[in-house]
C-alpha positions in Angstrom: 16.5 0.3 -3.1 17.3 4.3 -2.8 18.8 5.6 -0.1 19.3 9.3 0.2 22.0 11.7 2.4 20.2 14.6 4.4 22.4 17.2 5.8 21.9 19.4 8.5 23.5 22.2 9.8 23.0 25.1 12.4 24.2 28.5 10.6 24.4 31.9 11.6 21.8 34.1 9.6 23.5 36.8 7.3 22.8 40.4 7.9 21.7 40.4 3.9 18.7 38.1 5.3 16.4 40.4 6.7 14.1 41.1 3.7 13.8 37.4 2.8 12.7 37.0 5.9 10.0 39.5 5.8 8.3 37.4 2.7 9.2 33.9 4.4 6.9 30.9 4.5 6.3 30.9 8.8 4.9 27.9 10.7 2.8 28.4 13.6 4.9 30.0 16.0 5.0 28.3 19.3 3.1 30.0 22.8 5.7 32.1 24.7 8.0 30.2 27.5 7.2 31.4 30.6 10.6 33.1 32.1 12.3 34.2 28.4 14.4 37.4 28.3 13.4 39.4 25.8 16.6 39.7 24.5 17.8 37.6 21.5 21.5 37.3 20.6 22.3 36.8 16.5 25.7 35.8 15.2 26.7 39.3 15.4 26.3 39.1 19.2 30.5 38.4 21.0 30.9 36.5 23.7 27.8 34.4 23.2 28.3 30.6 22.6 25.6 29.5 19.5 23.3 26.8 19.8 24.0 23.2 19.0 20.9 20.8 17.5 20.7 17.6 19.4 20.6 14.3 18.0 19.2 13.3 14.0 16.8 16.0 12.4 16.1 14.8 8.9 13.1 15.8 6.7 10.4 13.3 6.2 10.0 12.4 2.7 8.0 8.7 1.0 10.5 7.7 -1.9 7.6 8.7 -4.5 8.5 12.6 -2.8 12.7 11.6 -3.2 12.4 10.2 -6.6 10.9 13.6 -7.8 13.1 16.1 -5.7 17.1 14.5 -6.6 18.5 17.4 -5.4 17.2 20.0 -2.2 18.5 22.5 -0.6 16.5 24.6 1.9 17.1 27.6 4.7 14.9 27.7 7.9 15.2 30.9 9.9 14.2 30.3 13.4 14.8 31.6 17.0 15.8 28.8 19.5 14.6 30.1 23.0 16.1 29.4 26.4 14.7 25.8 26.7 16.5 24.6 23.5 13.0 24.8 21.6 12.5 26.1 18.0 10.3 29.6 17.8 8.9 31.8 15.0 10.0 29.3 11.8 10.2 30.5 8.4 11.7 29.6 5.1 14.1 31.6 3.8 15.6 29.3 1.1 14.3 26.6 -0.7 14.9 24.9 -4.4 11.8 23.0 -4.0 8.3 23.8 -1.4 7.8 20.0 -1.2 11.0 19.5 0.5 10.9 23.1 1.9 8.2 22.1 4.1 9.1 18.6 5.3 12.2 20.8 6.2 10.1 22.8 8.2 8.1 20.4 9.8 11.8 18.8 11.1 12.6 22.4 12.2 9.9 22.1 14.1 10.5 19.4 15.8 14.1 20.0 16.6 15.2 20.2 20.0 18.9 22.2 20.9 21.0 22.9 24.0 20.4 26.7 23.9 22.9 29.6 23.2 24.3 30.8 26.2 26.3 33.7 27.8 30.0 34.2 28.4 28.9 33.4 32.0 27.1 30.7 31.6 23.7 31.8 31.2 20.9 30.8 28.2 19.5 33.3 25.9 17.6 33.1 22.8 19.2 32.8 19.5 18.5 33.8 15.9 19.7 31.2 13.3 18.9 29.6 10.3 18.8 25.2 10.2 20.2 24.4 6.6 19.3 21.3 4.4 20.3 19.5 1.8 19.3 16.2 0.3 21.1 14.3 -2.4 19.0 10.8 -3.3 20.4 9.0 -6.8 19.8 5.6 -6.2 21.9 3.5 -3.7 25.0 5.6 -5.4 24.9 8.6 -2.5 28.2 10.8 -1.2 28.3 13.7 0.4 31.0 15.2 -2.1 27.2 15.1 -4.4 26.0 18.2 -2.4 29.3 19.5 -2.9 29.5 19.4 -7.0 25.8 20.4 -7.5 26.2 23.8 -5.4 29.4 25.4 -7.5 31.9 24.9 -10.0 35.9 25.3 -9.9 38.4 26.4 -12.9 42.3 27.6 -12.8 42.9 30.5 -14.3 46.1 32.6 -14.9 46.8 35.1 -12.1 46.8 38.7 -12.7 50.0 40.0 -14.5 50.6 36.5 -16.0 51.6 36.0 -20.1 52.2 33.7 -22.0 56.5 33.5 -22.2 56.2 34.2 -18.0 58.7 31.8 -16.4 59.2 30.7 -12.9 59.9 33.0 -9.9 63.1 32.5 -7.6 61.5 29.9 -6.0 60.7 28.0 -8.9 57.1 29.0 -9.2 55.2 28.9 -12.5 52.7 31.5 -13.3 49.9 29.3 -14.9 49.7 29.7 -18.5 49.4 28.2 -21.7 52.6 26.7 -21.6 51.3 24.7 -17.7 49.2 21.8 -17.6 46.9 23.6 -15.1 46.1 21.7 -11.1 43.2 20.2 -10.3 41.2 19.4 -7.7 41.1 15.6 -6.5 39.0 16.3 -3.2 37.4 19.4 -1.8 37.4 19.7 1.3 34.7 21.7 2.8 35.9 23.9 5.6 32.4 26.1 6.1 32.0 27.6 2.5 29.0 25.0 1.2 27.2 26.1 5.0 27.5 29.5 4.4 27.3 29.5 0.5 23.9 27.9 1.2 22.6 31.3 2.2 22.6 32.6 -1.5 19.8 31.3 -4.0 21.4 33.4 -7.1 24.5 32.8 -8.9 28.2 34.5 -7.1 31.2 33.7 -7.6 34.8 34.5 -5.6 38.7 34.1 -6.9 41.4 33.4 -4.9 44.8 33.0 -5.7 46.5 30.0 -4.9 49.7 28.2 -5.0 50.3 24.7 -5.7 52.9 22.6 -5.2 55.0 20.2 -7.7 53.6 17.4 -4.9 50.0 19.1 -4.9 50.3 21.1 -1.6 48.1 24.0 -1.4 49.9 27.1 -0.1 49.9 31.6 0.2 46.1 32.0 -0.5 45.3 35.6 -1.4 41.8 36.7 -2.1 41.5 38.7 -5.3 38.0 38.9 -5.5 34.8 37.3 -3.6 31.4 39.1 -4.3 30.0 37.8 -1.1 32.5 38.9 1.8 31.2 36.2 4.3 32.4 33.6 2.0 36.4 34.6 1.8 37.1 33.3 5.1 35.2 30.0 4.5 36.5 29.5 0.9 40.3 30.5 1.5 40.3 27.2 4.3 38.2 25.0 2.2 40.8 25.6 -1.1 43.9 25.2 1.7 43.0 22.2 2.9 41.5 20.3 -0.5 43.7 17.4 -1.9 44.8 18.7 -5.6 46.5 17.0 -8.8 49.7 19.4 -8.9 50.4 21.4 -12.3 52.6 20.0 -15.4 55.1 21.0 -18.1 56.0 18.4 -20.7 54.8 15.7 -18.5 57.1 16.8 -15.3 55.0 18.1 -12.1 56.2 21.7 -11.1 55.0 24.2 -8.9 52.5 26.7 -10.5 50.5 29.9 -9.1 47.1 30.3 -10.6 43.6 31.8 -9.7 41.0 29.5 -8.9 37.4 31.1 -9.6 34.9 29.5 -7.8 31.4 30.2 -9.1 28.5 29.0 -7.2 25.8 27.8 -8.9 22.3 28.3 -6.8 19.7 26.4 -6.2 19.7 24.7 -9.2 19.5 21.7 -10.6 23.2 19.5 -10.5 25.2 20.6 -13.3 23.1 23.2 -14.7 
């Protein structure tokens, strides 16, 4: 029997967006509700609380469809108006137009409590509903989604060589001479949400230390080629679960760059 693990998640639209959604796949947009401002707030818009989808919203898809699509991921722009109903859908994102429109279909039929004002009062709201689908037999986590979209690797921090010893507080620069960390469990704090946003290879590096009993601390971003991802990566890495570093067999402390490189759309592992 396979079973599969859809995703779904409400996420504010990136001001990088714009021209994909000028090219977008759109479903019949839905006849104007009587009563609707004309204004439409974004996630750029302050003081406006976003709106939340209501209840399940999975994509329809016959296990011949799953068995063929192991892996999707797909971005539906939308504007959900002052009722809580979806208006002028379009596909931004998509690793597969199968799945891309049973997601759109679902986005259709989604039904939200609307965004509303720092007083209280519903507006309409541009945002994008995000999918992803993992189906490998009856063998499905969520951690799946995770691996496919990017990779992780510990790298020396900047100013690092090889005879560097520890700081005054015992801290190794990693190095040849360190057993590097590892990651035991990522925990996703927003970065695979937002990260979902861009089809084409990124990547971002962050320095991190970890401890000689694996605890994560003083993140510093060095680099992040997408800016909206720093936030979302630096709590991810702070709260993940990690195997600490090792000299000779004994745990110590050690300071390394973790480079996180985001794979796309793509298939898992490639």
């Amino acid at each position: 029997m396979q079973r599969s693990l859809f995703i779904c998640l409400l996420l504010a639209v990136g001001a990088g967006s714009s021209s994909a959604q000028n090219s977008a796949t759109s479903a019949s947009p839905s006849a104007p509700v009587a009563g609707q401002t004309d204004l439409v707030a974004d996630p750029s818009s302050k003081g406006v609380l976003p709106p939340v989808v209501q209840g399940s919203n999975h994509p329809e898809l016959t296990g011949e469809q799953m068995r063929h699509i192991p892996y999707g991921v797909c971005g539906i722009s939308l504007i959900v108006d002052v009722r809580g109903m979806p208006q002028d859908l379009k596909i931004v994102r998509s690793n597969n137009p199968v799945f891309a429109n049973a997601c759109l279909l679902a986005s259709a039929k989604a039904r939200f409590k609307p965004a509303k004002t720092g007083d209280g009062q519903p507006i309409a709201y541009r945002s994008t509903l995000t999918y992803g689908m993992t189906a490998r037999g009856d063998d499905v986590e969520t951690s799946s989604q995770t691996k496919a979209l990017f990779h992780t690797s510990f790298r020396a921090p900047p100013g690092a060589t090889t005879s560097s010893g520890p700081d005054a507080d015992g801290v190794y620069p990693l190095s040849i001479a360190v057993d590097a960390p590892r990651i035991l469990r990522f925990e996703d704090k927003g970065f695979v949400e937002v990260s979902v946003q861009y089809p084409d290879h990124t990547a971002c590096e962050v320095l991190l230390t970890i401890s000689a009993k694996g605890k994560p601390s003083d993140p510093k971003v060095i680099d992040c080629e997408r800016p909206l991802l720093e936030k979302p990566i630096v709590e991810s890495l702070i709260n993940s679960q990690y195997k600490p570093g090792e000299i000779n067999g004994k745990r110590v402390a050690v300071r390394a760059a973790v480079h996180i490189e985001l794979t796309g759309f793509g298939e898992p592992g490639k």
